[in-house]
VOSEVEX-908022 format. One record per residue (C-alpha): x, y, z. Coordinates in steps of 0.05 Angstrom, whole numbers. Each point is the difference from the previous one (the first is absolute). Layout:
<atoms>
      x      y      z
      X      Y      Z
...
</atoms>
This chain:
<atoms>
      x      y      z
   1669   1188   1873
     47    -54     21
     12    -37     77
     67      4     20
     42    -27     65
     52     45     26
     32    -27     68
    -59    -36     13
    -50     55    -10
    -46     -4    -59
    -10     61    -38
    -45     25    -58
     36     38    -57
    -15     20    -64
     21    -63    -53
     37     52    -49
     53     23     51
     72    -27      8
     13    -26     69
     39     67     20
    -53     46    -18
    -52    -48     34
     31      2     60
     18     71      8
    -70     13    -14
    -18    -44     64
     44     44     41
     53    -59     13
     74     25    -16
     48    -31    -46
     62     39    -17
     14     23    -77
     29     46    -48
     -1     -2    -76
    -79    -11     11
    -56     65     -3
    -51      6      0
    -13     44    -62
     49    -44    -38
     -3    -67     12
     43    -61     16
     65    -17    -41
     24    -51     52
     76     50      6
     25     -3     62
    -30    -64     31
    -15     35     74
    -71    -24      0
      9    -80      4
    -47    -55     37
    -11    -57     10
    -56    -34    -43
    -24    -72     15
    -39    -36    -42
    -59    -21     47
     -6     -8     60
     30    -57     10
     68     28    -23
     55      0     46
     56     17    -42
    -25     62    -49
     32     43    -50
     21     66      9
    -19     46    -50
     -3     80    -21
    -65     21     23
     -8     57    -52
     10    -55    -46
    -43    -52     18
    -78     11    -13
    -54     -4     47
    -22    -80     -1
    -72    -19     43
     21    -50     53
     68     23      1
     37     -9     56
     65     50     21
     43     15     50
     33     70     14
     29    -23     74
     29    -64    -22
     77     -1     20
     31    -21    -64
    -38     71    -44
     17     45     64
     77    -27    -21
     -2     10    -63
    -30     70      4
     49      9     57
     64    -18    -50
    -36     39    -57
     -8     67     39
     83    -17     13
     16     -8    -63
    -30     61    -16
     40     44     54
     69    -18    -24
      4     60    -39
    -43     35     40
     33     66     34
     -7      4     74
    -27     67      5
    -64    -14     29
     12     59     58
     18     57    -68
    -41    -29    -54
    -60     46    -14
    -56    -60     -7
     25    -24     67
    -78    -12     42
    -25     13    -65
     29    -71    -27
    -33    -58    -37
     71    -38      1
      6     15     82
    -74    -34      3
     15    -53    -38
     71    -12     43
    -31      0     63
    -58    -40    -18
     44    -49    -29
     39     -2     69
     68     20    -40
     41     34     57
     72    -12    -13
     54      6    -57
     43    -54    -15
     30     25    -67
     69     26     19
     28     23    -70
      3     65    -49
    -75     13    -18
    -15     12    -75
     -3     87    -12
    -26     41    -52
      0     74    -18
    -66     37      9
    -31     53    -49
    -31     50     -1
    -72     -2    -23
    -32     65     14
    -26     45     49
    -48    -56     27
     40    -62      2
     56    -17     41
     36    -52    -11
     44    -62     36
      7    -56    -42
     43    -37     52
    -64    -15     35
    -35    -35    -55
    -14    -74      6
    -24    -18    -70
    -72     -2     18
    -13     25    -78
    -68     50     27
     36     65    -29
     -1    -25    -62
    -64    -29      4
    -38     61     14
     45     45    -36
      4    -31    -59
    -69    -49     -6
    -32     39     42
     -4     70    -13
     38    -10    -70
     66     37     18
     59    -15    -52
     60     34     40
      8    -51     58
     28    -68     -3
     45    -51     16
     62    -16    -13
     50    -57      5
    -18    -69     26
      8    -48     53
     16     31     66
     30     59    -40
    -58     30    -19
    -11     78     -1
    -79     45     -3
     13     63    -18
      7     39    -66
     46    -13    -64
     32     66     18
    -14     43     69
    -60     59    -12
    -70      9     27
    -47    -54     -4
    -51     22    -57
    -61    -39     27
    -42     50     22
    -19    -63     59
     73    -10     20
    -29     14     63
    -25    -64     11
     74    -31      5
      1     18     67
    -57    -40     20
      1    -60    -43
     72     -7     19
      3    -45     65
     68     33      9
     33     67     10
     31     -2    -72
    -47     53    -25
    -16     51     51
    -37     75      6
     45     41    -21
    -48     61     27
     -7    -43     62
     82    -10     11
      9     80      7
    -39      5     61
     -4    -74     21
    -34    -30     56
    -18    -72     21
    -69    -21    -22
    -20    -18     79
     12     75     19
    -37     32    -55
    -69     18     12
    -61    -21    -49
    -68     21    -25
    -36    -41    -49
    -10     60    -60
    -15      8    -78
     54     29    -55
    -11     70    -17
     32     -6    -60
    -52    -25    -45
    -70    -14     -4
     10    -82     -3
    -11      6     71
     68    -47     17
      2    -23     79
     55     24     28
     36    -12     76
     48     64     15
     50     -1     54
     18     59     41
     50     28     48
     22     65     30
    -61     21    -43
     30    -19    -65
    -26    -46    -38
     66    -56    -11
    -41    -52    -53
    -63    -19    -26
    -18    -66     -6
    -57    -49    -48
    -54     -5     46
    -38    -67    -27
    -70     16    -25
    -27    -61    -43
    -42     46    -37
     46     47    -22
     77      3      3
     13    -76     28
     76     -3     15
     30     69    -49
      2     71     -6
     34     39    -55
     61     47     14
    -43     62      4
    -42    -22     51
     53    -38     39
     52     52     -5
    -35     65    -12
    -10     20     73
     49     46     17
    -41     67    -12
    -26    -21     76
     71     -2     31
     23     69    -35
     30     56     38
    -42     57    -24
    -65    -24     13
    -41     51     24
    -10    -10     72
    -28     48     36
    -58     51    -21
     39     55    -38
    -41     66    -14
     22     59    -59
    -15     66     -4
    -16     16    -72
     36     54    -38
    -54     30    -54
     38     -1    -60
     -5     -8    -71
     61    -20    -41
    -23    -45    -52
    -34    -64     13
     59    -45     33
      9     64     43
    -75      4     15
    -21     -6     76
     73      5     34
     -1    -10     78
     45     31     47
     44    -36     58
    -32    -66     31
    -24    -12     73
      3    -55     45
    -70     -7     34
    -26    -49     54
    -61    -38    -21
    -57     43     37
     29     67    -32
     -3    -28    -65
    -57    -37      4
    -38     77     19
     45     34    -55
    -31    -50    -52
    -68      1     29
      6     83      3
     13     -4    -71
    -52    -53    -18
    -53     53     40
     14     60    -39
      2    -36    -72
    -71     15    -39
      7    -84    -19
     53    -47     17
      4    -58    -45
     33    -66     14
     58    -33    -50
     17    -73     18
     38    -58    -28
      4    -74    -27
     63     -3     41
    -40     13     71
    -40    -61     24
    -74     14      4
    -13     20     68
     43     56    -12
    -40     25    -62
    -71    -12     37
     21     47     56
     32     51    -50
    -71     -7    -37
    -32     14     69
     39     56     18
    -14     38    -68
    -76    -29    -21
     -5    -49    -59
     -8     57    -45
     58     29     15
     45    -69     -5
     34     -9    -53
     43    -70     -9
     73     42    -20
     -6    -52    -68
      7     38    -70
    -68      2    -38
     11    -53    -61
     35    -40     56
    -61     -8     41
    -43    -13    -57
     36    -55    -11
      6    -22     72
    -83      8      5
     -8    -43    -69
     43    -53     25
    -42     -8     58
    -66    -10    -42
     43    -53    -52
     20    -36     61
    -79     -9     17
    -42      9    -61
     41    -46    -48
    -24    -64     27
     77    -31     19
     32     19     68
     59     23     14
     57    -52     18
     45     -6     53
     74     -8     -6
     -9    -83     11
    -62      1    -49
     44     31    -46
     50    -52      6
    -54    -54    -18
    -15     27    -68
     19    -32    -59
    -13     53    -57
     16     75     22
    -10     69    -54
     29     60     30
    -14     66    -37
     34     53     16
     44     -9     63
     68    -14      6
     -8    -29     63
     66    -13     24
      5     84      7
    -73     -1     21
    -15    -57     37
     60    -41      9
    -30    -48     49
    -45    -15    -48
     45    -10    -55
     29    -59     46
    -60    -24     11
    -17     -3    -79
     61    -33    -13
    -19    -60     44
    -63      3    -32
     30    -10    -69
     57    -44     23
    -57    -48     25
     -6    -34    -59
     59    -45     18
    -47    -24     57
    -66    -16    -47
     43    -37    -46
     28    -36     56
    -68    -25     38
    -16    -28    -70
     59    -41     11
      0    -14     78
     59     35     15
    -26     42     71
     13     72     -5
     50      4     43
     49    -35    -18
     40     57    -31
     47    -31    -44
    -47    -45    -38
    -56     56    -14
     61     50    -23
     31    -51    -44
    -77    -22    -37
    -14     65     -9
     63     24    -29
    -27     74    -44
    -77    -20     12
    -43     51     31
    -76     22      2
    -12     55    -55
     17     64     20
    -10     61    -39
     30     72     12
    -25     58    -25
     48     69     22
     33     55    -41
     68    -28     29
     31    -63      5
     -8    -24     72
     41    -53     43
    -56    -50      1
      4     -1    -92
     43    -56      9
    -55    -37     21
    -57     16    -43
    -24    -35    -60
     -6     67    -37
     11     74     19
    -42     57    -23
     45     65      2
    -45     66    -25
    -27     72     15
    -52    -11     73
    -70     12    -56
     25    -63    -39
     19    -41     52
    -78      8     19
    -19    -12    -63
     36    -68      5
    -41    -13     59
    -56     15    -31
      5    -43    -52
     17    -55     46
    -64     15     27
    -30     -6    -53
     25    -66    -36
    -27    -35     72
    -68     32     -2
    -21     30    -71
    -41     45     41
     50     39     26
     19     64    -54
     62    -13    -41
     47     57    -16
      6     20    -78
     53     -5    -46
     35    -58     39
     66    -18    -37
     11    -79    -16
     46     -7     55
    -41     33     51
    -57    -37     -9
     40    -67     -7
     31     19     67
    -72      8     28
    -33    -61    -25
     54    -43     39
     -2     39     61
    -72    -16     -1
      1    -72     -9
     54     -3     42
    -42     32     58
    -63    -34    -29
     43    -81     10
     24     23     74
    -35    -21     62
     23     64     35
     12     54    -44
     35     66     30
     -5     67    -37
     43     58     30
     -3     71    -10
      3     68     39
     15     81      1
     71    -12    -12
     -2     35    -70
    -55     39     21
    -50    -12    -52
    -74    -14     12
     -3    -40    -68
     51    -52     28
    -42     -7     64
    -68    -12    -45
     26    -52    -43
     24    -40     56
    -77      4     27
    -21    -22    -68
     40    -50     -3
    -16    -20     78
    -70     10    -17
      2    -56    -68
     28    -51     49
    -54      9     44
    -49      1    -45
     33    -67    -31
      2    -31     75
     68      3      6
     29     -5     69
     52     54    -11
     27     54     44
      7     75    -10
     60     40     22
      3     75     -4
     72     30     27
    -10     72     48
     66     33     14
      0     21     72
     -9    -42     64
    -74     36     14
    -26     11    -64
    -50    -44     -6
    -21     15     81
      2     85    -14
    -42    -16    -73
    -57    -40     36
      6     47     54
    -13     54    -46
      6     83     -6
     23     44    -56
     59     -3    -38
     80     45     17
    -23     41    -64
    -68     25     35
     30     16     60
     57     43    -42
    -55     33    -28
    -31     18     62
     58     37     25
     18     36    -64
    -69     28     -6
     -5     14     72
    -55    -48      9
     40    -22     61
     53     35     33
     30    -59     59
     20    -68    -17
     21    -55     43
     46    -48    -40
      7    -70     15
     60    -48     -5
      0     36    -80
     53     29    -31
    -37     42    -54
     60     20    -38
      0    -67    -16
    -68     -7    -26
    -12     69    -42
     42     45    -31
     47     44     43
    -27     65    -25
    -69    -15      9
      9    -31     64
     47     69     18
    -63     46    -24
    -44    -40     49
     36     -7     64
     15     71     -9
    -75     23     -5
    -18    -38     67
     11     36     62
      4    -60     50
     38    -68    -16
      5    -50     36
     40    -54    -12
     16    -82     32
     53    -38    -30
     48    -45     25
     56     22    -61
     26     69    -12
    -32     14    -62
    -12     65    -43
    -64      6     15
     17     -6     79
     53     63    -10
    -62     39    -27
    -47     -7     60
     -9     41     50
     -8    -53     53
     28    -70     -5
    -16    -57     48
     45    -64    -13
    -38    -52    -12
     13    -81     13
     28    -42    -48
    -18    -69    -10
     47    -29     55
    -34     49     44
    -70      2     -8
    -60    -54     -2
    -49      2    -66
    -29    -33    -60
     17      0    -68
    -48    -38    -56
     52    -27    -43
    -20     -8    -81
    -31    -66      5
    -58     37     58
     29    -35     54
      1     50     57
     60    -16     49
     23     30     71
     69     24     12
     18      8     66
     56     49     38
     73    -28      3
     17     41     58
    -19     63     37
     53     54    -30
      6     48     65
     13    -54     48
     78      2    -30
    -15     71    -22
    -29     30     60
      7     71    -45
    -46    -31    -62
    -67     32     -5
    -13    -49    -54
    -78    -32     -1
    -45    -37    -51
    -31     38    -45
    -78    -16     19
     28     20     78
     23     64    -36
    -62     15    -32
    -57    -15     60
     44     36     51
     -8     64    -60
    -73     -7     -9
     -3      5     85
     38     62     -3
    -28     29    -59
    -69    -13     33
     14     21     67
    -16    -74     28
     31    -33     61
     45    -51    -17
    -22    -74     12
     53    -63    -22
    -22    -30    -66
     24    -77    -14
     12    -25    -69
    -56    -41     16
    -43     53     -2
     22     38    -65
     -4    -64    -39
    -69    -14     24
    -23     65    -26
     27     -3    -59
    -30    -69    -18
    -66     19     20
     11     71    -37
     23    -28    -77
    -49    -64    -16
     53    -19    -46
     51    -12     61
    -43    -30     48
     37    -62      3
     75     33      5
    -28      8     81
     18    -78      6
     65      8    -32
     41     -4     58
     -3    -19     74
    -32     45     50
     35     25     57
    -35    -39     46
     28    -72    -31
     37    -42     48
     29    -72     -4
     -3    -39     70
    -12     72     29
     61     29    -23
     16     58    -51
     37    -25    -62
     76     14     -1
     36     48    -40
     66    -24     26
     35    -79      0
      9    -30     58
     70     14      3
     -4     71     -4
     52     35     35
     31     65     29
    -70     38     12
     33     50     57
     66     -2    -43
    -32     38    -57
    -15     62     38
     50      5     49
     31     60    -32
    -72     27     12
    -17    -23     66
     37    -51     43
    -75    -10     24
    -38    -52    -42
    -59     32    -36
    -61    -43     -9
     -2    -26    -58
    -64     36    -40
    -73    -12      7
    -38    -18    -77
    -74     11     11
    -12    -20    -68
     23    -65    -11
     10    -65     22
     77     -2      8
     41     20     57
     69     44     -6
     37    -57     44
     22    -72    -14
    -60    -16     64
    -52    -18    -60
    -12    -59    -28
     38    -17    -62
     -3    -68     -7
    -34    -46    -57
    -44    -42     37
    -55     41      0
    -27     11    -76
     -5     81    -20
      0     41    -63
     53     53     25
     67    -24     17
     60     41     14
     50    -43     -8
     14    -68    -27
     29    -42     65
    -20    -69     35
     39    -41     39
     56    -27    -40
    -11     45    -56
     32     64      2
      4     18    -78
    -54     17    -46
     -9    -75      1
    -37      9     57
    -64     19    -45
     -9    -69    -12
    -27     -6     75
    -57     52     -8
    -20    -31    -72
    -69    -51     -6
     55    -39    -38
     67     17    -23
     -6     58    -58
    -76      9     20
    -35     49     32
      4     24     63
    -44    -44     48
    -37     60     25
    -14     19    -60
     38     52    -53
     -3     70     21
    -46     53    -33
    -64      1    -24
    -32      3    -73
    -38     65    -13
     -5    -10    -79
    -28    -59    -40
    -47     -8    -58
    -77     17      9
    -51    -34    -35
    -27     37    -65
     -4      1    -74
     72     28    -21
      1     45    -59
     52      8    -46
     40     78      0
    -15     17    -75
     41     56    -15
     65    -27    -29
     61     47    -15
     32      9    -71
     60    -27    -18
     56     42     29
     30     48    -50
     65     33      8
      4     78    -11
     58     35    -33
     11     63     58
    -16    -36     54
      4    -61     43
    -39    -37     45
     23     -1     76
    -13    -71     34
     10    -24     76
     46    -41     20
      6    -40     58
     66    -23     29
      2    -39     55
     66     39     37
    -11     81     11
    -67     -9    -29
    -39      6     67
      3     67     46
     24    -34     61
     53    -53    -15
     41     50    -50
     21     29     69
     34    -65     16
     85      4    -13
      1    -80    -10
    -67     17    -61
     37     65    -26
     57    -49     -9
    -39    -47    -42
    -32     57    -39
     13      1    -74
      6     70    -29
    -66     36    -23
    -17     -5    -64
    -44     13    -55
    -11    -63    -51
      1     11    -73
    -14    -48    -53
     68     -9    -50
    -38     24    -57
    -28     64     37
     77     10     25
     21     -7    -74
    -46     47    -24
     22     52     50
     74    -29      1
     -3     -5     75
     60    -48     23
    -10    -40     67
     15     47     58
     -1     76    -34
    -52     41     41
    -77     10    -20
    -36     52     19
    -75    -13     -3
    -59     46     16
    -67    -12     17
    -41     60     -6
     49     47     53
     32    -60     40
     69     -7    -30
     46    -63     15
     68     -3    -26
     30    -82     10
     47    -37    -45
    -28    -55    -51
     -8    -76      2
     -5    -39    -66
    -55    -57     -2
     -7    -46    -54
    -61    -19     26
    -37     62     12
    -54     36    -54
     19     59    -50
    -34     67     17
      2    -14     80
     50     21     55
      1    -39     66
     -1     40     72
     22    -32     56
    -35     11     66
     34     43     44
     33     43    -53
    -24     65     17
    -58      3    -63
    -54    -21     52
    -30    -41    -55
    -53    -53      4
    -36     -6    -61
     22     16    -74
     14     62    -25
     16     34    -62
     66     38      4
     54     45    -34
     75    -11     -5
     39     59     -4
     32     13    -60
     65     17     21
      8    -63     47
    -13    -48    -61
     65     -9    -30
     52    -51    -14
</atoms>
């Protein structure tokens, strides 16, 4: 800790800190724009100068960069002093000359770091009176817009794009005050966390393109702090409605998890809440019996519009006269939703709407993350690590915030070699310049070659059994306890021995794995190897990658698997369902899921998509998305978060009939049980279900109760700014509705809430503080600048490592062995189309590559498949006809699936090709 003297006030600030940083982390405000946070300092575009004496007896001083200039104790500053204030004043001048003046059009307008900085800087007038430097924008994608006339050479774009998240196709171009960020030619930005542009820039040179074709000002959207759906990192997420559309979504900070960045899908994947044919109202089919093959199987007749009582007695009519109703729910719902669907049915009746070998998986992960003696890291833990061994996932399809969050990780090493040499971390330039190609060891083991192989010491690319058998033998070279696999090639077992020593040298090893490929063997060698470093004392961190955004919350919550409940209808075990938030056509094969639906004589269905499964059921009541419902997810990491509702869809829609699912579900179990109706709070429903499942007990302080007030006041889902209230209905109602009532949680449909930053709290809709209206305005909610929140992170931990002897899995797989008629069907991720929801978004069906299967060249040679020609594969009777990508990378003898393809696969299987498809 160091003293320092700022305008006569004495201070204590951590010694390690540059001045800027320092200060910002004291709350005091001094204007800047190359600086972040996340990056560092590189001392480009000299906005953040003071005045620095050299004791106290100084009366003259030097101004200097205060991003530049380290923390000193006894130092003595001056932010205030005239001569800085003129200089910053000049600076901020300079800076405009070029600048457009299109404040009133420009889409970051109230949404801009450069406005901040001009007012705070007291610029208020132009003097420049000649032709202002132009360039030509490009196009970069469906994401990114882009006005380069509005750049001032702060360098941050290519900071993050480039250092940062290790993007190649942005740069810049030309030289002094000529100088051009964009691409080499126009075409979309391949980073899959371009994104970010539009938040690290303190500009409006890269904007939301998603945003731009139904724009509105940040001050007259409404907020709700929420979670991404997209994935099960379990990213923080602000999105901002109006007209009950969702315009944007936003980084929410959490210091924990996602700190300042999403990735695309999450940022840009929302659209599948906005879309026309949603249901909307209850709909209701009459069933034609017929039997014309199994995609004929179950037709319904003409669909009915029903009010919410009728259908709510249809349903529970139905649910009456079934023999047994059973329950199907979904890692896409939020767990209050699945308890009361588990109510409504009985808990032997529930069945979690997750494939059998999936939830196997799901279920082992959960013991790993507890009975192999090293927890399970969050997204900043991660970045701390200094030796990381990932089997199995290519996380930038799985994961991708994770993949960021590894590459800062293994990027770090710039940073150790620079606190051997003094140089502080953040000074930018100097840590990226000593490092040069140095990184912690990395290691990679995926049938494909993966974005993040640039920056691994070695890659491992094989068939899932012998990538475990790698792991394994890593296992095994740090504890000789641990089984080793037989027959180990020379390579292989080189490769292992310096993964282990490599893990065995680090101070915080990281091994990640997951159900990616969907292979149990992959999943045990990672404990094994979790469980060696553990037994060895190592401080290390285990990391096991889910898919969805609940499936770690539905797998502790527990039930029987989609393929049980299948059964159960086939047989005529059960004959009504009640599907939640599931599209099972998506989950199982089509003809088996046909054959079912069509044996059950009451369906019951709550979505918030059209789906197949919805046009099968018999009633359908449209569920709440995300933006408009409150729950909590458990993201893969165990940390069980709250989302909370956006906005209240039928106060724009006065017609909607649209509820949250749990709503849905208790107001079906008081019909179907003949009960009078009494309100039910979110409060409630969480509270049971924590006291109900041992192993979610803590997810009931995951978010604030209803009853939390700051100064007595609700907290506000709108800025202070908001505007045109009355305006937004008047083609309803020239009356002015009240704005909704929320029993369930602490925030207020109005801008009369408190939204300030005074006040520390773990839920925050919206980054603003006085002065700072851009996502700079985190920095006022932090402990210190790039921190954590000063109430604390949001969420709570439900998984971590229990005391116990940890034994070694000792049944190891055989070396993987191609066959000559068939071929072995893997999973694989993709980060765009490869979730349910987002492929419904126009701006992600843009950025979706074609599906796919991956062949290995020699397996294309040896059926002399060219790139492109059409493969049809079969797997026992599903069928799936796509064209064919060439790998290099990938292993002889195996065929990659992607998800989403219409094979519903999600483990390995053996499969045929047909013999007419395989041709030249």
């Amino acid at each position: 800790m160091a003293t320092i003297h700022v305008d006569d006030r004495d201070y204590e600030v951590d010694g390690a800190d540059n001045l800027l940083h320092a200060c910002l982390s004291l709350g005091l405000d001094i204007p800047y724009f190359c600086w972040h946070p996340a990056m560092g300092s590189v001392g480009a575009c000299r906005q953040c100068a003071v005045k620095q004496y050299k004791n106290a007896d100084d009366t003259q001083g030097m101004l200097v960069m205060s991003c530049m200039a380290p923390v000193q104790d006894d130092a003595y500053i001056s932010i205030e002093d005239d001569e800085a204030k003129a200089f910053r004043a000049n600076v901020i001048e300079w800076l405009m000359i070029n600048h457009p003046h299109d404040c009133p059009v420009c889409e970051e307008g109230g949404h801009c770091h450069l406005q901040d900085m001009t007012v705070m800087t007291g610029h208020d007038s132009r003097r420049y009176r000649f032709r202002k430097r132009t360039h030509q924008n490009q196009d970069l994608g469906p994401f990114i817009g882009h006005e380069m006339n509005r750049c001032i050479t702060c360098y941050r774009c290519v900071r993050f794009y480039q250092d940062y998240a290790g993007g190649g196709d942005l740069g810049a171009f030309g030289a002094h005050d000529n100088v051009y960020f964009g691409r080499f030619q126009e075409g979309t930005l391949e980073s899959p966390f371009s994104g970010n542009l539009t938040e690290v820039c303190p500009t409006g040179v890269f904007t939301d393109q998603t945003h731009s074709e139904h724009y509105t000002r940040k001050w007259d959207l409404q907020f709700a702090p929420s979670v991404c759906h997209q994935c099960a990192v379990g990213c923080n997420i602000s999105p901002g409605e109006r007209y009950g559309d969702i315009r944007r979504i936003e980084n929410r900070y959490n210091g924990e998890v996602n700190h300042h960045f999403l990735c695309d899908r999450g940022r840009f994947g929302y659209g599948y809440v906005n879309r026309e044919d949603r249901p909307r109202v209850p709909e209701w089919r009459e069933r034609q019996r017929v039997d014309a093959g199994p995609g004929a199987a179950g037709v319904v007749g003409g669909t009915i519009s029903l009010e919410i009582d009728d259908a709510l007695d249809r349903a529970a009519d139905g649910m009456r006269n079934a023999r047994r109703v059973i329950g199907i729910g979904s890692p896409r719902a939020s767990l209050e939703s699945n308890h009361m669907l588990r109510t409504l049915v009985g808990d032997t009746n529930f069945s979690t709407g997750i494939a059998a070998r999936e939830l196997e998986l799901l279920v082992r992960m959960n013991e790993l993350n507890t009975r192999c003696g090293l927890p399970s890291p969050s997204l900043r833990e991660i970045e701390s690590c200094d030796a990381v061994f990932v089997l199995g996932e290519d996380l930038i399809n799985s994961a991708a915030r994770m993949a960021l969050a590894i590459r800062q990780a293994v990027n770090a090493k710039g940073e150790a070699l620079a606190a051997e040499r003094g140089i502080p971390s953040w000074n930018a330039e100097a840590v990226k310049t000593l490092a040069q190609e140095a990184h912690h060891p990395f290691f990679l083991a995926t049938p494909d070659a993966t974005e993040l192989d640039a920056l691994a010491e070695q890659t491992y690319h094989a068939a899932p059994d012998d990538i475990a058998r790698l792991g394994f033998a890593v296992a095994h070279y740090i504890d000789p306890e641990a089984p080793c696999p037989e027959a180990l090639d020379d390579a292989t077992t080189a490769l292992a021995s310096r993964i282990a020593e490599a893990l065995m040298v680090a101070q915080r090893p990281l091994v990640v794995s997951g159900g990616s490929l969907g292979t149990p063997a992959v999943l045990e060698a990672a404990g094994n190897v979790a469980r060696a470093l553990a037994r060895r004392t190592r401080p290390g961190a285990l990391s096991l990658v889910r898919r969805e955004a609940n499936s770690t919350g539905l797998s502790l919550l527990g039930g029987q698997s989609l393929d049980w409940a299948l059964e159960c209808l086939t047989s005529g075990e059960a004959d009504g369902v009640v599907i939640l938030e599931n599209d099972l056509y998506a989950r199982a094969d089509a003809g088996q899921v046909d054959t079912a639906l069509q044996r059950a004589d009451c369906i019951v269905t709550l979505d918030h998509q059209r789906t197949a499964t919805w046009d099968k059921a018999d009633i359908g009541l449209p569920a709440a998305s995300f933006a408009e419902s409150d729950g909590t997810l458990v993201s893969l990491e165990g940390r069980a978060q709250r989302f909370y509702q956006v906005f209240e869809p039928s106060y724009i829609r006065p017609e909607t009939r649209i509820r949250e699912s749990w709503r849905w579900l208790n107001a079906l179990k008081v019909s179907v049980e003949r009960q009078v109706m009494t309100p039910l709070t979110l409060d409630e429903v969480t509270r049971d279900m924590a006291m109900t499942y041992p192993a979610l007990a803590p997810a009931g302080d995951a978010g604030l109760s209803a009853a939390y007030r700051v100064h007595g006041l609700r907290l506000a889902r709108e800025p202070h700014r908001y505007s045109g209230r009355t305006a937004m209905r008047a083609n309803l109602d020239v009356s002015e509705l009240r704005a909704p009532q929320d029993p369930d949680t602490p925030f207020a449909f109005s801008m009369e809430g408190y939204a300030g930053h005074a006040e520390p709290r773990r839920e925050v809709a919206f980054a603003w503080a006085p002065g700072w209206n851009s996502p700079q305005a985190w920095n006022k909610f932090q402990d210190e600048v790039g921190g954590h929140l000063r109430a604390g992170d949001p969420g709570v931990r439900l998984l971590g490592p229990l005391p116990g002897d940890y034994d070694y899995t000792r049944t190891l797989p055989a070396r993987f062995a191609a066959r000559d008629d068939q071929w072995l069907a893997v999973p694989q991720a993709r980060l765009f189309g490869g979730d349910e929801t987002s492929a419904r978004a126009e701006p992600i069906q843009a950025r979706m590559a074609e599906t796919r299967f991956t062949m290995s060249r020699g397996t294309a040679e040896r059926l002399r498949m060219s790139p492109g020609v059409p493969l049809t594969f079969n797997l026992g009777e599903r069928r799936l006809t796509l064209p064919v990508a060439i790998s290099d990378a990938w292993p002889d003898g195996v065929i990659g699936v992607p998800d989403q393809s219409g094979l519903s696969l999600v483990a390995p299987e053996w499969g045929h090709l047909e013999p007419q498809e395989v041709r030249a």
